[in-house]
Structures are given as structure tokens and as C-alpha cells.
Wavefront OBJ file of the C-alpha trace (Angstrom):
o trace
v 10.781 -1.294 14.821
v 7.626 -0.670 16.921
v 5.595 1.890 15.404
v 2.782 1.691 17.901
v 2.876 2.841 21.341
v 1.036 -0.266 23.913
v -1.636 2.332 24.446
v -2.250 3.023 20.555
v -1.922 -0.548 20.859
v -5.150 -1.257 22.781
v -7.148 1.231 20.876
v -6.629 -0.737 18.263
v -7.746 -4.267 19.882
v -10.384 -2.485 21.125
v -11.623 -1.029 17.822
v -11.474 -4.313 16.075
v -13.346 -5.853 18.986
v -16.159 -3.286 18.025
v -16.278 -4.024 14.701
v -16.302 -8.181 15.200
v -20.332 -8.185 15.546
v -20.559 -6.505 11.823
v -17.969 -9.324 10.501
v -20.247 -12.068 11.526
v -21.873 -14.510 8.796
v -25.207 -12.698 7.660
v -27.213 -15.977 8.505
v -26.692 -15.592 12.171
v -28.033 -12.194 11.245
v -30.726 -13.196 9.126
v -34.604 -12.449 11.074
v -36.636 -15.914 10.666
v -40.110 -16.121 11.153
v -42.110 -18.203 12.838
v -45.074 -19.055 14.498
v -45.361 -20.718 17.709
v -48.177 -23.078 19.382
v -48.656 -23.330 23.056
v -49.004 -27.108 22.512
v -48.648 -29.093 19.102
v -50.705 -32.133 20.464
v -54.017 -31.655 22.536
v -56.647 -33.540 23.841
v -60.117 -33.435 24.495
v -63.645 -31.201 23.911
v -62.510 -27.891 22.005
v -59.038 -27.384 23.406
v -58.304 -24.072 23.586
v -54.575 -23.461 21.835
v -52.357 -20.243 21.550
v -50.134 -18.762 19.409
v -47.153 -16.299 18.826
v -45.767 -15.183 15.696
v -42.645 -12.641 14.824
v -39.867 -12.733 12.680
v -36.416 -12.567 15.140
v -32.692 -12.743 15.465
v -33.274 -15.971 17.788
v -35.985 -18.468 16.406
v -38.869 -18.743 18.855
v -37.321 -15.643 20.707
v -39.353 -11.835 20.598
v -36.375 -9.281 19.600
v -37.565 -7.726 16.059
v -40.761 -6.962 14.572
v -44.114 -8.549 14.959
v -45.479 -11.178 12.538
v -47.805 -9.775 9.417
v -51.375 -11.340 10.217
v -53.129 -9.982 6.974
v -52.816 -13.569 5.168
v -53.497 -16.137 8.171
v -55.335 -19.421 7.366
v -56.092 -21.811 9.482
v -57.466 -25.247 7.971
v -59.078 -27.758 10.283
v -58.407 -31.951 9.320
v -61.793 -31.703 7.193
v -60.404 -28.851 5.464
v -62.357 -26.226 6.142
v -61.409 -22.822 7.626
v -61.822 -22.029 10.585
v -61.947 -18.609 12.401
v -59.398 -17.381 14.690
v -59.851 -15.122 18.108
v -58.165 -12.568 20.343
v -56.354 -11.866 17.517
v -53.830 -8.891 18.515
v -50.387 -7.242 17.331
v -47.732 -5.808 19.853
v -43.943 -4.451 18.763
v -42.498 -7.580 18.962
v -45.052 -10.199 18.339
v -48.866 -11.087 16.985
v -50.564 -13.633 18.863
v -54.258 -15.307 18.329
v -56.400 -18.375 19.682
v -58.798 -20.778 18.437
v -60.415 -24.028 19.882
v -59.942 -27.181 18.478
v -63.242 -27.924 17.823
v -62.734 -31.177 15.791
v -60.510 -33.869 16.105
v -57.542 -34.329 13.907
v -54.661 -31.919 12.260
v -55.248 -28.225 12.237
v -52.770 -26.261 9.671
v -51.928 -23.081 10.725
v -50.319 -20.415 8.119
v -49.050 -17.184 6.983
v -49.365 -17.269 3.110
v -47.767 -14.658 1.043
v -47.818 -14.040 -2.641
v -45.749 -10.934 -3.726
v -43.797 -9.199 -6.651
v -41.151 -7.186 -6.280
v -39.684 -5.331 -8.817
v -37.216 -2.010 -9.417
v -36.421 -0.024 -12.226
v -35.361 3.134 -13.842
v -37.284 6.732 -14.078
v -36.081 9.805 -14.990
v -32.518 7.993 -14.191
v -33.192 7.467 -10.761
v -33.709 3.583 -9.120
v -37.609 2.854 -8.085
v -38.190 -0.112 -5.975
v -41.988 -1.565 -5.488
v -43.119 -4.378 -3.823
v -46.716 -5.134 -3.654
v -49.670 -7.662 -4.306
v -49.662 -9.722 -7.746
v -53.067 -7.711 -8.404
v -51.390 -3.806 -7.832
v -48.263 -4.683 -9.701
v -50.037 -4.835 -13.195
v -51.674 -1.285 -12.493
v -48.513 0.292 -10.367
v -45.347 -0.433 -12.450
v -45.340 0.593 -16.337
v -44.915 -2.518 -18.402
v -42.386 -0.774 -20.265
v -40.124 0.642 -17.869
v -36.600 0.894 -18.276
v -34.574 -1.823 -16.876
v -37.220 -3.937 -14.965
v -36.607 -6.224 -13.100
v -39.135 -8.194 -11.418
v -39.131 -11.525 -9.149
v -42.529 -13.308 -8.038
v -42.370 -13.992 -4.316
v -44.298 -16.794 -2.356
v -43.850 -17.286 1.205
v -45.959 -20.383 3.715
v -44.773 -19.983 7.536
v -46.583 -22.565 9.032
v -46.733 -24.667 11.920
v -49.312 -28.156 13.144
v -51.771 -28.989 15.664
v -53.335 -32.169 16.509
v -56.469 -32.490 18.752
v -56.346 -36.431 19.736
v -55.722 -38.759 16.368
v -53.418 -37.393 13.646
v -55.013 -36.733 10.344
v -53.694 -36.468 6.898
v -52.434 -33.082 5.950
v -53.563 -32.389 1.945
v -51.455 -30.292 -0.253
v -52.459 -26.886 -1.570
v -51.054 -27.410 -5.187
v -49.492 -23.625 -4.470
v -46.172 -22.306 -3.790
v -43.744 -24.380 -2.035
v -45.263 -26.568 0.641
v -44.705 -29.978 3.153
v -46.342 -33.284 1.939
v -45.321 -35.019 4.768
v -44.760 -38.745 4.930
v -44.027 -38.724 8.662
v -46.173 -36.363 10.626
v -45.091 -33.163 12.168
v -46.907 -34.179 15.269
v -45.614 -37.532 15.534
v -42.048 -35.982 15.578
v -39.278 -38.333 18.260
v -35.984 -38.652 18.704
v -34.038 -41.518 17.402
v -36.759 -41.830 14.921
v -35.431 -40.053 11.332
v -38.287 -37.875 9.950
v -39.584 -38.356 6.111
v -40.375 -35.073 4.470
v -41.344 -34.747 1.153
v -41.646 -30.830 -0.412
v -43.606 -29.883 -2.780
v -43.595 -26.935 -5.480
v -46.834 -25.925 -7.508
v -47.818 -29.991 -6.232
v -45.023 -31.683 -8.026
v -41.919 -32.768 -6.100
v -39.568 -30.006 -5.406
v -36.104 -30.938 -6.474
v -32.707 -29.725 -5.467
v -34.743 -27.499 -2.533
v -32.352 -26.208 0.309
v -33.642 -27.367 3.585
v -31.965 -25.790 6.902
v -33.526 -27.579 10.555
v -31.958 -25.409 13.236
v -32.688 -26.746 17.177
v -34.505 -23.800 18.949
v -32.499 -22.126 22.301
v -29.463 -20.781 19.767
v -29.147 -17.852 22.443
v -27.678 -20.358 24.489
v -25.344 -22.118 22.557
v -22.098 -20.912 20.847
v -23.136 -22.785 17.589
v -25.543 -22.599 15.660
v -24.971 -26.271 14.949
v -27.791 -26.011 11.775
v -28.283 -29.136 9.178
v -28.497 -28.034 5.375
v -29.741 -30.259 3.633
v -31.557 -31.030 -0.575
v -34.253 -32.798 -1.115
v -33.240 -35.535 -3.846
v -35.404 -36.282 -7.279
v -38.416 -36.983 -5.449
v -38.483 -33.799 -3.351
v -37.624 -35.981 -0.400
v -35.471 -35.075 2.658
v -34.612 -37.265 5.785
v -33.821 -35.017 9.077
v -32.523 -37.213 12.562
v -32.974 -35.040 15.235
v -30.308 -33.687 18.076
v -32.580 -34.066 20.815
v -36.159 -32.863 22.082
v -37.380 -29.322 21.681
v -38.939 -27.201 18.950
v -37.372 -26.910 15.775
v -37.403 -24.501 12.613
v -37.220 -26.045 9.589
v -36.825 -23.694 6.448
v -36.771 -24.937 2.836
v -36.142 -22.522 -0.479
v -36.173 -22.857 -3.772
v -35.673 -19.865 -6.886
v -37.012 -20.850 -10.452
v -38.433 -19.744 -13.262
v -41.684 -20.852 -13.428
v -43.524 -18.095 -11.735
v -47.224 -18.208 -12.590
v -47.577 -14.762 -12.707
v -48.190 -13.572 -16.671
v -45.052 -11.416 -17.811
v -43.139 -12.816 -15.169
v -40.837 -15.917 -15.368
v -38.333 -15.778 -12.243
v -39.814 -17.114 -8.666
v -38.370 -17.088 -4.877
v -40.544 -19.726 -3.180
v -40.066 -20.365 0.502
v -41.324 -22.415 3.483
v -40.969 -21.997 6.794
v -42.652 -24.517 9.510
v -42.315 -24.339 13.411
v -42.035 -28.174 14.554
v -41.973 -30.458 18.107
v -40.005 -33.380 18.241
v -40.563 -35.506 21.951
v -38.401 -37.629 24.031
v -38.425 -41.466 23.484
l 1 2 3 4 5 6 7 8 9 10 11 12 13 14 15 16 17 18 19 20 21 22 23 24 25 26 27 28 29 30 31 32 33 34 35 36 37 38 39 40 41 42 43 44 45 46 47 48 49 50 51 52 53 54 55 56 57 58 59 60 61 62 63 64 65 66 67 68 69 70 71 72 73 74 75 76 77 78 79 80 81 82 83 84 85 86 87 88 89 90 91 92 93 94 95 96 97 98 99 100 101 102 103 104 105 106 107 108 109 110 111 112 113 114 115 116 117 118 119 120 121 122 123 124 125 126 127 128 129 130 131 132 133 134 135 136 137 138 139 140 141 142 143 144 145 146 147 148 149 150 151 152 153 154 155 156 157 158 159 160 161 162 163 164 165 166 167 168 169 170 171 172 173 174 175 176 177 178 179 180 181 182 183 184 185 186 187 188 189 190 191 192 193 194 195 196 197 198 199 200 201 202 203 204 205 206 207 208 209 210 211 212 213 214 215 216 217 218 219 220 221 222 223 224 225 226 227 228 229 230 231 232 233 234 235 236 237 238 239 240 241 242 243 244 245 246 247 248 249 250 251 252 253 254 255 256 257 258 259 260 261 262 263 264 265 266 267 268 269 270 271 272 273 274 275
């Protein structure tokens, strides 16, 4: 027996065609950040080099919020910092300049270092997120149920002015040690990466590379990947283009006093060239 009329019929279809966008996997609607370089290889006398930075739907597309600012370093090859310009925040992204002054690899990034934490009061759920620093005089040591996870966050992406230099490890957070450069990125040439955590090799890490231009391809068509026991990872590239690369990594190691578990992530905008 048909219990549905064919109009009812199409309501239906049409319904569940509404609700298909809220049944797709979360990661295609995850917002990744990123910054992105007008060039990732320049040349010459101070080179002048910009930069965009948001957190999107689409990698290295505009359609969410505007990139946080607040913590940008930017380390020239002798490792020193250096001091950026025309620094500016719209709705959907920040952007900022500097010249390449010396030669070698300039390290631009977005460090974060964060607790968050949520507990009980008065029976009701508080959440608070917050600086390391505020969370010892904001949330009472003894409050009921806490529960508290130590945060750090590098979104990072390379420059070279002429020669590429070494690129030295922080000893902080979660972090590339690269043993092929990010500016010496080709295709049909497998890249090297070694991750670091705290500077010792980051084991068991989960490493996703996704091709930029996903707004014009049906797939996603991402590589997951772990980095073995020496915190190494080898990535062969689809083709030429920009590429996000995002590695994570939860512990309990936190350096934080009074608190053990840790979220550590990396994010790093990279080019790879034609042959």
C-alpha cells in the first residue's frame, strides 16, 4: 500500500535534500587556518613580500573570520625578529608586509599558548579559556569538577630571499624540523619532514596535507598520515600548487604546573613547483 501521495512524496525528497549539508563529515566543515605569502621564494635587495591570514571553510579561500595577529613572529635566517608593516584586520582576513632585508629563510608565525578549562559553580557549567598567566588568578584551584587542557597552536608558513637557510627549532610546542626545505618543495620529489614536540621527535603525530583549490573539486582527496619513531613523515605530492599541511598531537605532558593533559598543533602553508 502507498501511504504517500507523489506530492507528499517530493516534500519529502526535498526536505532530506535540505538537511544533506548538516549530514556532511565535520572535517569538510572544520575552519583551518592559514597564512598565505604572495611569493615563498624571492630575489634580490629587500623584496617586499605580502601576506593574508584567516581561518576558512576552503584553505587559502576568505569565507570566515579573520586571522588573530596578537602573537605574530617573524624570525629572519639569523634569527632575529624582525618587524612587520601595514599590518591591518578586515572581516574576513588580516594581512601585513615586511621586506626581506637579508638573505636566507624568514619564518613567519602565529604562536598560541592557551588553557582552557570548565567547571561547576553554584551547579551551573563555567567555561574559560584564556592565557597560561590569567588562568592561575581566574579559575579557583579547587573548583568542582575541573577540567582543564593546555593548548599550543604554531600556524606558520616560509620565505626565502635568494639561498635557503637552515630553519632552527624553537624547543616549544609542536613544530617542523625539516630535512627537506619548505622552499625547495617539487613534484616527483617526496618531501622529508621531521616534527618535533617540546624538541624531541614527535611520535605517532597525525599529519593531514590537503592540495589547495578544494572549492573546485568534488574530493577532498586529503593524505593522513603518522610520523613513525623518529617523528618522521614522507609526503609525494599530487601536483603543483600550495598546500596545507596540519599535524596534531594530545599528551600529557603539558608544562603548565597543575596541569598534565596537552592539545599541541601545527599548521604550515607550503609551495611545491613544477619539475
Amino acid at each position: 500500500m502507498n501511504f504517500f501521495s507523489t506530492k507528499t512524496s517530493k516534500r519529502i525528497c526535498l526536505a532530506l535534500a535540505a538537511c544533506m549539508p548538516l549530514l556532511a563529515p565535520l572535517d569538510a566543515l572544520a575552519h583551518r587556518q592559514f597564512i598565505v605569502p604572495t611569493s615563498t621564494v624571492v630575489n634580490g635587495k629587500a623584496p617586499w613580500v605580502s601576506f593574508d591570514a584567516a581561518a576558512a571553510t576552503d584553505v587559502f579561500f576568505f569565507d570566515h573570520v579573520a586571522m588573530n595577529l596578537t602573537n605574530l613572529v617573524v624570525t629572519a635566517a639569523d634569527g632575529s625578529i624582525i618587524k612587520v608593516e601595514n599590518q591591518s584586520t578586515g572581516k574576513l582576513r588580516s594581512s601585513f608586509d615586511f621586506r626581506a632585508e637579508m638573505t636566507g629563510t624568514y619564518r613567519v608565525a602565529v604562536v598560541n599558548d592557551g588553557v582552557n578549562a570548565s567547571y561547576k559553580e553554584n551547579g551551573a557549567t563555567k567555561r574559560w579559556r584564556g592565557t597560561v598567566e590569567a588562568f592561575a588568578k581566574e579559575v579557583p584551584a579547587n573548583a568542582e569538577e575541573l577540567q582543564v587542557s593546555h593548548n599550543q597552536g604554531r600556524v606558520e608558513t616560509f620565505v626565502t630571499n635568494g639561498k635557503p637557510s637552515t630553519i632552527a627549532a624553537t624547543g616549544k610546542g609542536l613544530e617542523l624540523s625539516p630535512i627537506t626545505h619548505p622552499n625547495d618543495l617539487v613534484v616527483g620529489e617526496a618531501a622529508q619532514f621531521k616534527f618535533l614536540i617540546d624538541g624531541k621527535p614527535a611520535v605517532g603525530a597525525k599529519v593531514t596535507v590537503i592540495a589547495g583549490g578544494i572549492r573546485y573539486r568534488q574530493k577532498l582527496d586529503e593524505q593522513i598520515l603518522t610520523t613513525d619513531s623518529e617523528g618522521k613523515v614522507s609526503i609525494n605530492w599530487q601536483g603543483a600548487g600550495l598546500y596545507w599541511l596540519q599535524a596534531s598531537l594530545n599528551d600529557n605532558k603539558s608544562t603548565v604546573p597543575g596541569i598534565k593533559d596537552r592539545r599541541a598543533s601545527y599548521v604550515a602553508t607550503l609551495e611545491v613547483m613544477p619539475q
